[in-house]
KOLLUM-498936 format. One line per 8 residues: number of its first residue (from 1); their letters; for each residue x, z, y of C-alpha. Coordinates in steps of 0.05 Angstrom, whole numbers. Layout:
residues N
NUM	a	X,Z,Y | ...
//
This chain:
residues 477
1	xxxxxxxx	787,-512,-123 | 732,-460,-125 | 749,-385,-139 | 729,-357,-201 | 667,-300,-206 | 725,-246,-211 | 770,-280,-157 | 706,-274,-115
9	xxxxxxxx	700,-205,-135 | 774,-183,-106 | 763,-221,-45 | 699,-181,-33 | 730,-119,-50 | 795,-136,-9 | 764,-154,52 | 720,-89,50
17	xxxxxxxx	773,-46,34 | 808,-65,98 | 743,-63,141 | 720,8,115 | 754,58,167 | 729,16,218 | 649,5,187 | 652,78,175
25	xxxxxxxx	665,98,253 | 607,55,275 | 571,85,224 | 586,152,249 | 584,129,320 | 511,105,306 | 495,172,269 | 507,219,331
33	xxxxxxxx	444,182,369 | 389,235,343 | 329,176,340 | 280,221,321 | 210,189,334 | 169,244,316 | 196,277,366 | 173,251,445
41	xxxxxxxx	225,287,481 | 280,238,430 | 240,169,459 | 296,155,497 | 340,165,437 | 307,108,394 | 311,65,446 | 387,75,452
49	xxxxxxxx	382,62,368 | 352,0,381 | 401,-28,430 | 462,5,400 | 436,-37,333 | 423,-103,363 | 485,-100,396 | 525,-90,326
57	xxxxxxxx	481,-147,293 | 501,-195,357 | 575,-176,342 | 572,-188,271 | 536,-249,282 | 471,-255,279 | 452,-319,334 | 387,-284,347
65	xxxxxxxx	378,-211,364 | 320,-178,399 | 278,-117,410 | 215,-121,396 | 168,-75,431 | 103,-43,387 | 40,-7,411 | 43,-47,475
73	xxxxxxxx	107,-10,501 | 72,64,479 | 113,57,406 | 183,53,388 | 219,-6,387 | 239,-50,330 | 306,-99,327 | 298,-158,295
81	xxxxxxxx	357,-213,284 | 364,-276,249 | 422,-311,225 | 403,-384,196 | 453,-411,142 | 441,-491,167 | 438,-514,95 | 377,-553,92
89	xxxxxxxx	344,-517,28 | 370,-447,36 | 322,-397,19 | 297,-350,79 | 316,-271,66 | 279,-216,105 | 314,-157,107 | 278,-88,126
97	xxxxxxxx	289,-20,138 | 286,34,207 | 330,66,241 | 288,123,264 | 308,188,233 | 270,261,211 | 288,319,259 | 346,361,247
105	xxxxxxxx	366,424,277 | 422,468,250 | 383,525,246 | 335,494,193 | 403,508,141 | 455,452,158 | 534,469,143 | 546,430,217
113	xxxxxxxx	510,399,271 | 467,345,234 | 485,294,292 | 563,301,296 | 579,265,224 | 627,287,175 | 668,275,123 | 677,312,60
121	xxxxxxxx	706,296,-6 | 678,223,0 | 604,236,38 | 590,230,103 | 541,281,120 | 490,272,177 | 420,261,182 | 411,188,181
129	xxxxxxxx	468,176,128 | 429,158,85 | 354,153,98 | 360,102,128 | 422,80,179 | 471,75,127 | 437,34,79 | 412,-15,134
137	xxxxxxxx	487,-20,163 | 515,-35,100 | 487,-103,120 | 535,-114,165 | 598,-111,126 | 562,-141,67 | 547,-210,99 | 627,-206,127
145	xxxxxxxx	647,-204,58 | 604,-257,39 | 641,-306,82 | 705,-284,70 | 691,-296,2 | 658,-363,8 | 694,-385,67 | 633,-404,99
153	xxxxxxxx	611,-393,168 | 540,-380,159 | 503,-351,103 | 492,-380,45 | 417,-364,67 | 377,-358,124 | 380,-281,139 | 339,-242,181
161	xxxxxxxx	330,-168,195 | 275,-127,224 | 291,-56,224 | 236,-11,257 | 236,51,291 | 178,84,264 | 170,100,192 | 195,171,199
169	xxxxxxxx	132,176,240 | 79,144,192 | 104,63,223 | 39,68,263 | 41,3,293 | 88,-31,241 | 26,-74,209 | 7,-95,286
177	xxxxxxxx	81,-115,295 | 86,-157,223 | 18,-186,240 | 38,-214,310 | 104,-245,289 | 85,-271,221 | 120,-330,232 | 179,-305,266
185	xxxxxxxx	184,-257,194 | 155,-307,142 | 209,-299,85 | 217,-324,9 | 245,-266,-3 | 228,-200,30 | 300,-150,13 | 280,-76,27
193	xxxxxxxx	339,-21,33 | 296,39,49 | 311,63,-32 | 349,93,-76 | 388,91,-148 | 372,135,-206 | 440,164,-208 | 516,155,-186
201	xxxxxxxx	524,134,-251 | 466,96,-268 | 451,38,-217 | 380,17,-215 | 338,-21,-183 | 273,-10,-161 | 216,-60,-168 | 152,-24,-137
209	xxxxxxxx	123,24,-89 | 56,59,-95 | 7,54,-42 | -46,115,-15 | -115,128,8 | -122,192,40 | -185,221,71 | -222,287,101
217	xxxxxxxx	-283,308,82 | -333,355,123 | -384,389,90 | -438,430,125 | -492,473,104 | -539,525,147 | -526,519,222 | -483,593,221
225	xxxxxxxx	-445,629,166 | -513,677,130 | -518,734,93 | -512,714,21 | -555,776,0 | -615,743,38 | -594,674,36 | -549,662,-25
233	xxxxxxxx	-581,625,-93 | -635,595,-50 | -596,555,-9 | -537,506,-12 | -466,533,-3 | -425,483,16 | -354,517,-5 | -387,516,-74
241	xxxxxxxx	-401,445,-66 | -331,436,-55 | -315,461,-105 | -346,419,-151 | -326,359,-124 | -253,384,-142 | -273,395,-209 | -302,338,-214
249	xxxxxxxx	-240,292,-191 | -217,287,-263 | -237,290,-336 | -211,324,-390 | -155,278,-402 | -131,282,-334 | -161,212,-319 | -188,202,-243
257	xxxxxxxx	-266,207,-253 | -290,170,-191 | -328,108,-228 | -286,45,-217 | -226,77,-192 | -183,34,-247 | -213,-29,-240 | -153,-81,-229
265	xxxxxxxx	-101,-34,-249 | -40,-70,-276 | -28,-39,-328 | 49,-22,-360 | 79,-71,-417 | 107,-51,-474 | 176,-78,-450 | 168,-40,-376
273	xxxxxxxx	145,26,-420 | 207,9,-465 | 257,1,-406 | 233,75,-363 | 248,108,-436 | 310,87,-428 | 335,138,-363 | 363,185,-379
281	xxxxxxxx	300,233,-351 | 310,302,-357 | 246,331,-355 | 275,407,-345 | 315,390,-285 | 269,349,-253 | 221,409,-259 | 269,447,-222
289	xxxxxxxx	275,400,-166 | 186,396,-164 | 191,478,-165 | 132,477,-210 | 132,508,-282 | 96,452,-325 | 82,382,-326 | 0,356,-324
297	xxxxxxxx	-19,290,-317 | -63,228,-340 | -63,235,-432 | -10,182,-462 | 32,171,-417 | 106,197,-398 | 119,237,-337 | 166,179,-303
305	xxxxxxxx	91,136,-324 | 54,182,-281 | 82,190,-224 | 111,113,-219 | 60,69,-255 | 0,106,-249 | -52,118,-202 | -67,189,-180
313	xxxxxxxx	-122,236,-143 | -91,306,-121 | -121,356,-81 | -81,362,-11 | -120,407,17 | -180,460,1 | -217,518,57 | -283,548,75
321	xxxxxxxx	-322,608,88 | -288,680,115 | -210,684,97 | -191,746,134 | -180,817,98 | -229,860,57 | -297,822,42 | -350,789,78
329	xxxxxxxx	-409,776,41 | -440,707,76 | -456,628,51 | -408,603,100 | -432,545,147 | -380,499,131 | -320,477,80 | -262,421,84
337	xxxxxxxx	-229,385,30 | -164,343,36 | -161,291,-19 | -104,234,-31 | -108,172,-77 | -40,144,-102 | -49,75,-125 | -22,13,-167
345	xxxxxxxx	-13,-64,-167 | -84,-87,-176 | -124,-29,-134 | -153,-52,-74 | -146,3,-18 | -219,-13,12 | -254,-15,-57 | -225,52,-73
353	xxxxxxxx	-253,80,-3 | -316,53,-25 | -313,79,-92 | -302,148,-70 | -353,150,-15 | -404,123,-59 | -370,176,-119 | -375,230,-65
361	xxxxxxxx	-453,206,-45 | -467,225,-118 | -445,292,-121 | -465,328,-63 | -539,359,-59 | -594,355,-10 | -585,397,40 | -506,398,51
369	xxxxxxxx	-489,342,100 | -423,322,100 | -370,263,135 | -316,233,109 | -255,207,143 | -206,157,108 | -133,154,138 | -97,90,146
377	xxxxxxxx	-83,65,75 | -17,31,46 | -26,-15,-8 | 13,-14,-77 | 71,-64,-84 | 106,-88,-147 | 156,-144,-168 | 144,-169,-236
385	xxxxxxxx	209,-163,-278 | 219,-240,-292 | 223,-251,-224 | 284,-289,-209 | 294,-259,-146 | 292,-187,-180 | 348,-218,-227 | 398,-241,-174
393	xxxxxxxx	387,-172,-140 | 402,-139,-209 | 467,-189,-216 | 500,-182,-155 | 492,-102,-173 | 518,-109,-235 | 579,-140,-207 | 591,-91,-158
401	xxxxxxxx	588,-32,-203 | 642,-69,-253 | 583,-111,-302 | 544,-39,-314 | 480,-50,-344 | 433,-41,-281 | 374,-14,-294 | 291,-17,-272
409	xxxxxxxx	256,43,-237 | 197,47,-197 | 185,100,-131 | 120,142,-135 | 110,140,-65 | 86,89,-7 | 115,59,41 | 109,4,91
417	xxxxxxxx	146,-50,46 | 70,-70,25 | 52,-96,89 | 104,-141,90 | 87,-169,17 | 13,-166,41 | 22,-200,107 | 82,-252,100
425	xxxxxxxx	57,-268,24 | 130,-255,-6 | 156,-217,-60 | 181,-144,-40 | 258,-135,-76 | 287,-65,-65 | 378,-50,-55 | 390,17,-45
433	xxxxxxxx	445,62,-63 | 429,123,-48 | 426,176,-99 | 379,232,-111 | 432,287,-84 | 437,262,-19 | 374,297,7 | 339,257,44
441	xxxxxxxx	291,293,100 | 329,360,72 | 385,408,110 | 459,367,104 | 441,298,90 | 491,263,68 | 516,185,32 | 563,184,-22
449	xxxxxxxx	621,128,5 | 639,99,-54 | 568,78,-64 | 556,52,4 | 613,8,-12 | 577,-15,-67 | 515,-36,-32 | 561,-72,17
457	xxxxxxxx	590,-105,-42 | 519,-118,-68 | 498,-152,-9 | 561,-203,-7 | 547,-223,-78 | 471,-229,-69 | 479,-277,-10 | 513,-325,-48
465	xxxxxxxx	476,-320,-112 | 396,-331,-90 | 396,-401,-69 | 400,-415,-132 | 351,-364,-158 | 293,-383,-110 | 297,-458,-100 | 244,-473,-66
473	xxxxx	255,-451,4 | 208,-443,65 | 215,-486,132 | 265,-458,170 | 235,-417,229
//
């Protein structure tokens, strides 16, 4: 006889009650490698990550475990396992996240040394707990408890993992790497656990990622800084020229002014609008946390709108002319300008480079020339809300945090997710757990345990629960 939904429920819980003390050691065990990969003189260190992690993933399991090398050997490395269920139409599951981390020193405010972890009243603090080790080791435990619970002896879908070692540092190479194993990675599903939840008491799930377009611009007017009592009003100053392209950037409703910049967007539904009014947002606090004294932003829409659903243009960076003491009276020679486009399902990274240089063409005069530089752009991701996919996700949650109500949010910033959506052609999902407290890139990092439990729990539910959700599966690779 099969077990009921809330027999399968103990047995999770049961079997990762008894397994805890021992996840959380390896945990901790994994912590004190400092895989910092901004950091040169910490190479080494990733590379211990990367085999410490595909050794865990081989014990767990997983038949296939390797290390994947990116930048031809000059980046750090990524681990990549697979796990295949051997049910002929099991869906395919790509699991990502890194296991890189930002640098830490205990001078820049932690309680301890950020690499020796610790517990304290239920969170393990260390830099990694969270962002992102944790969260991609709950994995491990969760996929245990899934056969426990089924009494299977492989998934219940093909599972694979790549987990890079490079997005604290920009994941540089991480398109290159996605792009040359395309069909080791190709996915139904693509699972991301790079995220968080909107509160301890409020699980969410998150359902879409912004992307960015970032760029310098150069502008350059007489050969030498002049005296502006000979010079000035009768020729071009390019600082003033920068500054009216800032004020230019938006109109008087706060909308981005470069022409086209909202063609595509996809735009909110009343039932998304609906369902972010229903956090509970608190506007004061969160001004707190931003350290600014007043919201602006794009007319008719919410604050939680802006800064998840909309696309932005912001000002990174403004200079020019003399900037010592006292005054000196000159048209300077040159002026910079730092500018960064957040952007939304439906915007094209390369027709909003366009747009701006031909926006930019437009506004500056004869006589200033000027270049313009675009970064390396991320594109916007989103899973639509009747996604089945996005509902198992949302179910197994729900049963791990007791048949709450789980909830939809969005993140406002960008991250590599897109390029797997972009590349492998599969829907980006989001699990996290973590919780806005736990300070991610900040002085004493930390996970709350409980809730790491529950993504553990998450996982061994979800396993079981999207064969049926997504049908149609892919070859087996």
């Amino acid at each position: 006889m099969s077990e009921t939904p809330d027999n399968v429920v103990q047995t999770v819980r049961t079997y990762i009650d008894q397994h805890r003390a021992d996840f959380l050691d390896e945990l901790a065990e994994w912590l004190r490698i400092p895989s910092v990969s901004a950091q040169p003189d910490h190479a080494e260190d990733v590379r211990r990550s990367a085999r410490w992690l595909a050794a865990k993933l081989s014990d767990t399991g997983f038949t296939t475990v390797e290390i994947w090398e990116t930048g031809d050997g000059a980046g750090a490395p990524a681990v990549f396992a697979e796990w295949p269920s051997g049910d002929a139409d099991a869906p395919t599951v790509l699991v990502y996240g890194h296991h890189d981390v930002q640098p830490a020193a205990r001078e820049d405010g932690w309680h301890t040394d950020p690499f020796e972890p610790h517990v304290v009243d239920g969170r393990m603090y260390a830099r990694g707990a969270a962002d992102d080790k944790g969260q991609v080791f709950f994995h491990t435990l969760g996929v245990r408890a899934h056969l426990a619970a089924t009494g299977r002896t492989a998934p219940a879908v093909n599972l694979k993992l790549i987990v890079e070692g490079e997005e604290e540092s920009g994941s540089p190479h991480f398109r290159d790497l996605v792009e040359a194993h395309a069909a080791r990675l190709a996915a139904d599903v693509v699972i991301v656990s790079d995220t968080g939840m909107w509160s301890e008491d409020t699980p969410t799930v998150c359902t879409g990622m912004r992307g960015v377009a970032d760029c310098e611009i150069e502008l350059y007017g007489p050969d030498q800084d002049i005296h502006s009592g000979s010079f000035g009003g009768a020729v071009p100053n390019p600082a003033t020229v920068a500054g009216r392209i800032v004020a230019a950037l938006h109109d008087e409703d706060e909308r981005v002014a470069v022409p086209g910049f909202y063609d595509g967007v996809t735009e909110l539904s009343a039932a998304e609008r609906a369902l972010i009014a229903e956090l509970p947002f608190d506007e004061a606090a969160w001004l707190n946390t931003a350290k600014s004294h007043g919201t602006l932003g794009e007319a008719g829409f919410s604050t939680l709108e802006r800064v998840w659903a909309r696309p932005t243009a912001e000002v990174n960076g403004i200079g020019g002319g003399y900037q010592g003491p006292g005054g000196k009276t000159v048209v300077p020679a040159s002026a910079q300008l730092k500018l960064s486009f957040r952007l939304v399902a439906g915007q094209d990274p390369a027709k909003i480079e366009l747009a701006v240089r031909d926006w930019l063409d437009g506004l500056v005069p004869a006589g200033i020339r000027y270049d313009i530089v675009f970064g390396a752009p991320t594109r916007p991701c989103l899973t639509p809300l009747d996604h089945p996919a996005l509902r198992a996700v949302a179910g197994a949650m729900s049963r791990a945090f007791d048949g709450a109500t789980v909830r939809f949010t969005r993140e406002g910033g960008s991250g590599p997710a897109a390029d797997l959506q972009d590349v492998l052609g599969a829907p980006v999902l989001f699990l996290g757990i973590s919780v806005p407290s736990d300070g991610w890139h900040a002085p004493n990092e930390k996970v709350e345990l409980d809730l790491l439990m529950k993504g553990v729990e998450t996982t061994a539910h979800l396993w079981g629960d999207l064969p049926a959700a997504v049908p149609a599966a892919a070859p087996q690779r």
